[in-house]
N, C-alpha and C positions, 0 to 999 in steps of 0.2 A: 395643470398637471403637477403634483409632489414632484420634485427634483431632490428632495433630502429622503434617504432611511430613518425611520424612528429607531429609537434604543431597542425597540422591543423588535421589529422587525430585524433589524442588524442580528440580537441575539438568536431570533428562529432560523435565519438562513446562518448563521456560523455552528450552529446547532445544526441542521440540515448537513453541512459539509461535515462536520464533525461524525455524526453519523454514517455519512456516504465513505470515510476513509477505513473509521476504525473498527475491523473487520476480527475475525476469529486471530489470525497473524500477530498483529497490535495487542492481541490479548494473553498471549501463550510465550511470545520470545521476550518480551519483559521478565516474565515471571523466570522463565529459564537462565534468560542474562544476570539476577539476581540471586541466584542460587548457585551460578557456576563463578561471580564476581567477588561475591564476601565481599571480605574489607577493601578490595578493592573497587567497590561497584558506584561510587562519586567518576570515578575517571570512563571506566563500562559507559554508565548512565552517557556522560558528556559525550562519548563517541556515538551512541545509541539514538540521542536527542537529534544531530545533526544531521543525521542519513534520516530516520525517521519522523521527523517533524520540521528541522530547517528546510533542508532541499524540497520536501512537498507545500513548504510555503511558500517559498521561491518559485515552483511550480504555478500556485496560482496568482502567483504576482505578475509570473512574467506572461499567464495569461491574457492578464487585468491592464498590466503598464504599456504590453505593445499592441494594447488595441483588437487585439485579435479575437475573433469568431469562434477561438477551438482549436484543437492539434489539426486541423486540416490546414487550418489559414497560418500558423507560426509554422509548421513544416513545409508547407508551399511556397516560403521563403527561399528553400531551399533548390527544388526542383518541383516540376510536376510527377517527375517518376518516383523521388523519393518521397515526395506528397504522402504518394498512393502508399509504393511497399512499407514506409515506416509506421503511418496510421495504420495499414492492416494487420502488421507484425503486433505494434503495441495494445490497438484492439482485442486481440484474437488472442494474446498472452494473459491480459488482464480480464478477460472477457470468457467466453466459451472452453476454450483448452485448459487453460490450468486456475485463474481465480475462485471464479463462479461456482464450477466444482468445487474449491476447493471448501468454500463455505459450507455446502451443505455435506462433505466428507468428513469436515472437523466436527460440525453439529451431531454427524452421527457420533463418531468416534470418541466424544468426549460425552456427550451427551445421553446418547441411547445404548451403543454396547454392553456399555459393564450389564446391564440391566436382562441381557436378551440370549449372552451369549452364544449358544451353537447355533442356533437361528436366523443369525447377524446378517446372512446375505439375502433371506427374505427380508426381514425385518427393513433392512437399506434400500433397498427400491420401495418397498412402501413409504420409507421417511422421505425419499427423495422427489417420489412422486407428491405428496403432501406439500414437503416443502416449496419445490417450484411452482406446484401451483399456486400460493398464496404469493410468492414472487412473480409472478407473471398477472397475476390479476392487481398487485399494486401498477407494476411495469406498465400496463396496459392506459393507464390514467397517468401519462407523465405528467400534468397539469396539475394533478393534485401533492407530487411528490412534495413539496414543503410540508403540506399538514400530514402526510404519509409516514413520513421520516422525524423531521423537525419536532412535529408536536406529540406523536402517539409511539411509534416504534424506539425513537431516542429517548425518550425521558423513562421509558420502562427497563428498558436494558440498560441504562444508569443508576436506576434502584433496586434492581438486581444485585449490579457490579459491588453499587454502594457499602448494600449489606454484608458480602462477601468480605469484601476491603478493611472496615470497620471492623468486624468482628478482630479479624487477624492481626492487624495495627494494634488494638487495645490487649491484646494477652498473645505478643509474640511466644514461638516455644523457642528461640535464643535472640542474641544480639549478631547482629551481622558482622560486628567487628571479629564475633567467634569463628568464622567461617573462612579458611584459605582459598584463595582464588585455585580454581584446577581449569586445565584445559589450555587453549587457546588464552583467555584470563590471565593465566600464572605468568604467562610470556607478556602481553603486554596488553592490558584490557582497556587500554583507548579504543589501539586498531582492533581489537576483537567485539566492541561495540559498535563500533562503525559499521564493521560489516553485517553486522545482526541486523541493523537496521536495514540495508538490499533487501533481507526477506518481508518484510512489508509491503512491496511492492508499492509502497504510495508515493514515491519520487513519480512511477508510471501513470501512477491512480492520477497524480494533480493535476496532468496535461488532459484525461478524459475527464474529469469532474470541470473544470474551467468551464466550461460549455453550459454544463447545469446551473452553475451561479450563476453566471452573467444572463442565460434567461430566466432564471429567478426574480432576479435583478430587478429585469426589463417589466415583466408580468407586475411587481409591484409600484408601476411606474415612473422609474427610472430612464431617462431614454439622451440621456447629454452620456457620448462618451467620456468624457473626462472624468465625470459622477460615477458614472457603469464602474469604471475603473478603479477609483477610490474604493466603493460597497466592496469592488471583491476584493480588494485587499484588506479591506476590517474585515470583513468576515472570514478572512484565512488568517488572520491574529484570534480570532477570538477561538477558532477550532481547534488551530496549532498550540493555543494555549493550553486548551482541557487536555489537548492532549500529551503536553509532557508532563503537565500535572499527573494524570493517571499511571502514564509510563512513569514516572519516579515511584509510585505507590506500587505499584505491583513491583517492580524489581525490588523495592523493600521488604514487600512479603515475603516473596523469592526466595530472599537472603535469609529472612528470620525467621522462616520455615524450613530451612535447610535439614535440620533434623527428622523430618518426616518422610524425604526419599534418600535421604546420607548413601543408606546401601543399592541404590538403583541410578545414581543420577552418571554413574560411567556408565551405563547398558547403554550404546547405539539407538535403541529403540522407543528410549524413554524420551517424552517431550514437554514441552510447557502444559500440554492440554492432561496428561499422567500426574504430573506435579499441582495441577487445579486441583483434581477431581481427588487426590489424596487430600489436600487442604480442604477443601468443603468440606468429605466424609468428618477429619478432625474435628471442627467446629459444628458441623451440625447434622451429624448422623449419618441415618437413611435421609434424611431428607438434604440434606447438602447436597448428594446426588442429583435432586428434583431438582433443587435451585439453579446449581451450575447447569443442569440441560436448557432451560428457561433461558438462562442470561449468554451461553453461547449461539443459541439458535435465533434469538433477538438480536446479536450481534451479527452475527454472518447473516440473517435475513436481509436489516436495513443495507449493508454492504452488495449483499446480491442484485437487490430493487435498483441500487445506485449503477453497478454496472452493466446490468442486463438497459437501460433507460440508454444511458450512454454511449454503449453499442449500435444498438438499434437505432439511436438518431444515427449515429456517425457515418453508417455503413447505409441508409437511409440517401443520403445527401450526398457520399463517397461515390453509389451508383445509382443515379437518379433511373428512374424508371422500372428498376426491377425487381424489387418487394418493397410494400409499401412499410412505414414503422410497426404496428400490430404484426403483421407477416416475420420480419426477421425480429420483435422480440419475441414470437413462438419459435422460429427457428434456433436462436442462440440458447433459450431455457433448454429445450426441449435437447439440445446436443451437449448440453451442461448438466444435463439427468445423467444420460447416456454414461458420459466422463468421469461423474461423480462416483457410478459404483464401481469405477477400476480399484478406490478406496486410495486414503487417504497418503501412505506412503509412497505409490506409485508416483501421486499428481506430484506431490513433493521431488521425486527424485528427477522425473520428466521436464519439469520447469527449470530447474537448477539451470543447467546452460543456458537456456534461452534467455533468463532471468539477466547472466549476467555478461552476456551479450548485448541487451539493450540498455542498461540499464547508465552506462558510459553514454552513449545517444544521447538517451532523455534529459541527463544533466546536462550537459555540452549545450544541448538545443535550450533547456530551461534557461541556461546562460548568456546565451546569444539575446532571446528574449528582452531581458532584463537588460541587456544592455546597449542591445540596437541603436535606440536612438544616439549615441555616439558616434556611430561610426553609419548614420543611416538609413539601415536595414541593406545594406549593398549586399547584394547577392554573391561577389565573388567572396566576400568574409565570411557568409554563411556556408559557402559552398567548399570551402580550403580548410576550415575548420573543422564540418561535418566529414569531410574527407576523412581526415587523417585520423578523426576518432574512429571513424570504421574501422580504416585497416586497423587501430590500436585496438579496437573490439575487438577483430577478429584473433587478434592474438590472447586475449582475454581469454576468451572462448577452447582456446587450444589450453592453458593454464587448467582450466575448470573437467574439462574431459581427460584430463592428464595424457595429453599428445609430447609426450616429452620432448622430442628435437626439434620441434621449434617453440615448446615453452623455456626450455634449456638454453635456447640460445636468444629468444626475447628477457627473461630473466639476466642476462649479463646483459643486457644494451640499454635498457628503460629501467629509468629510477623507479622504485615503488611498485614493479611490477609482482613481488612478491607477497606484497600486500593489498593485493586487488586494485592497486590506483596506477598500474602502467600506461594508461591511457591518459593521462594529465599534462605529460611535453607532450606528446604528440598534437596533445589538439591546441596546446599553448603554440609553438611552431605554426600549426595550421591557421590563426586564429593573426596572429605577427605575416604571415605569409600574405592573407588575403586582406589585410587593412592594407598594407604598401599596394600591391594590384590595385585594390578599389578608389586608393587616391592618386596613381597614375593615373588612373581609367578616367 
């Protein structure tokens, strides 16, 4: 039996992953962080890259490195109860309730609206029904997802992007040095990349896609865990690669497009996917329209195929005996139609807390991972850590809803809490708390 990845193999599953992350999100707040950064968008970018592409490497690192099965088996570190609620929360966030929707609400919105106008809410259950169905009949053949993804869906929504990219970069309409940072930007556009990147959701995405490589992996004959482990971490370099490549290209467009929303990029309403679909039209008419719907619904498709797969195993195996895989990836599509035509605002504003609620977890736990074998997976370090992040979540949580008396009084007590990272001593303390326990014990 092969125990080595060929080059070419290594490249289709980092391809495959690459795919499975980079979603409608990855495609629209680039281009917005680049536009709202100007001259300041080198330090943006640097903030952008490490929420957006380090941490979801780390994700599938600490997959790969501790051996583990999946967010069921790194989270089962923890407890069996928090097993369960943390894989269902993060599932169900990335999954059915706010992602999956969200793919095919940006594919309309970007994509089919301008075109259909007052009709938009027939028009969107037709596109929704379409679209999930071609996602659920991939879904349906997880075994094929490498050539699904990897070879046909990926490489077309790359020569899509491509052409889009290219035209722009070669006849900028300014220089991005021309452009004053506004916003959140003008204050300090590290931390305001940083946190661009939370909207990605692929810090979350890394812990459910882990599962897909690693039986990717296995299927191409791979079966020494040490090797298992190696593959998924080349293959989360070669994905994380393309994708800050991309991410710097588009927030360059961004930037040196700026003159084409100047007067619209303060409206509340305006977003990265508004700011495409002006660039396209620029560059290439009525038909920039056609292209950007093609390369957004290619985008947020392979994205969907990757979560609705994901799901379905997880909640598969989470509760043995009571839908089989085929049964809950129709149940997750078919409640991701549903969701999808609350439209596209909604799912946005709906997520926002939940978002960043978990998303303190997911890093904590991606870190613990990564670094287990030091302190050898001992449960009370997992368990004193994941603590204290909680309760530091939940006070996240109060910041984001604007619950003032006790964001007011968590802001005076935790460093950085005003910059969405209050949860960092916390789980540092929890993390120092549960090594001494563990080596008493």
């Amino acid at each position: 039996m092969n125990e080595k990845l060929t080059a070419r193999q290594l490249a289709l599953i980092g391809s495959m992953l690459f795919g499975l992350f980079f979603g409608a999100g990855n495609l629209i707040f680039p281009l917005i962080l680049g536009a709202r950064a100007g001259q300041d968008l080198p330090a943006a970018l640097l903030g952008l890259l490490i929420t957006a592409t380090g941490i979801p490497l780390l994700g599938v690192m600490s997959i790969g490195l501790s051996r583990s099965e999946g967010l069921l088996d790194l989270s089962g570190r923890v407890s069996p109860r928090f097993r369960t609620l943390f894989t269902c929360a993060l599932y169900l966030t990335i999954g059915p309730l706010f992602a999956i929707p969200r793919c095919a609400a940006t594919s309309f919105t970007i994509g089919v609206s301008p075109f259909v106008g007052e009709a938009a809410g027939l028009w969107q259950l037709g596109f929704s029904l379409c679209f999930f169905g071609a996602v659920l009949y991939v879904s349906l053949k997880p075994s094929k997802i490498l050539d699904s993804v990897g070879r046909f869906l990926n490489p077309a929504f790359l020569l899509f992007l491509g052409i889009m990219l290219a035209a722009a970069l070669a006849d900028p309409v300014q220089s991005a040095a021309s452009v004053a940072p506004s916003g959140g930007y003008a204050r300090s556009a590290f931390s305001a990349g940083f946190l661009q990147g939370y909207d990605t959701l692929d810090a979350l995405a890394s812990l459910a896609f882990g599962i897909i490589v690693i039986r990717t992996i296995r299927q191409l004959g791979i079966s020494d865990p040490g090797r298992v482990a190696a593959s998924t971490v080349k293959a989360g370099v070669v994905s994380m690669s393309l994708m800050a490549f991309l991410y710097a290209a588009i927030a360059l467009v961004g930037a040196q497009s700026f003159g084409l929303y100047a007067q619209r990029l303060s409206d509340p309403g305006f977003t990265g996917g508004d700011a495409f679909a002006l660039i396209a039209r620029h560059y290439f008419g009525g038909a920039g329209g056609a292209l950007l719907a093609v390369t957004v619904t290619l985008c947020c498709m392979k994205t969907a195929v990757g979560l609705v797969t994901s799901c379905s195993e997880t909640f598969e195996e989470l509760f043995p005996g009571r839908l089989s895989y085929p049964q809950w990836a129709v149940a997750f599509s078919a409640a991701s139609l549903l969701i999808s035509n609350f439209g596209l605002s909604k799912i946005i504003e709906f997520s926002a807390p939940v978002l960043y609620f978990l998303y303190p977890l997911a890093i904590v736990l991606i870190l613990l991972g990564l670094l287990g074998r030091s302190f050898h997976h001992a449960r009370p370090v997992y368990q004193w850590t994941m603590g204290a992040t909680l309760a530091a979540a939940a006070l996240e949580l109060c910041r984001v809803v604007d619950f003032r008396p006790v964001a007011g009084l968590a802001g005076r007590i935790l460093p950085f809490y005003t910059y969405g990272l209050g949860w960092v001593l916390p789980a540092v303390l929890g993390f120092a708390v549960g090594t001494i326990l563990a080596r008493k014990g």
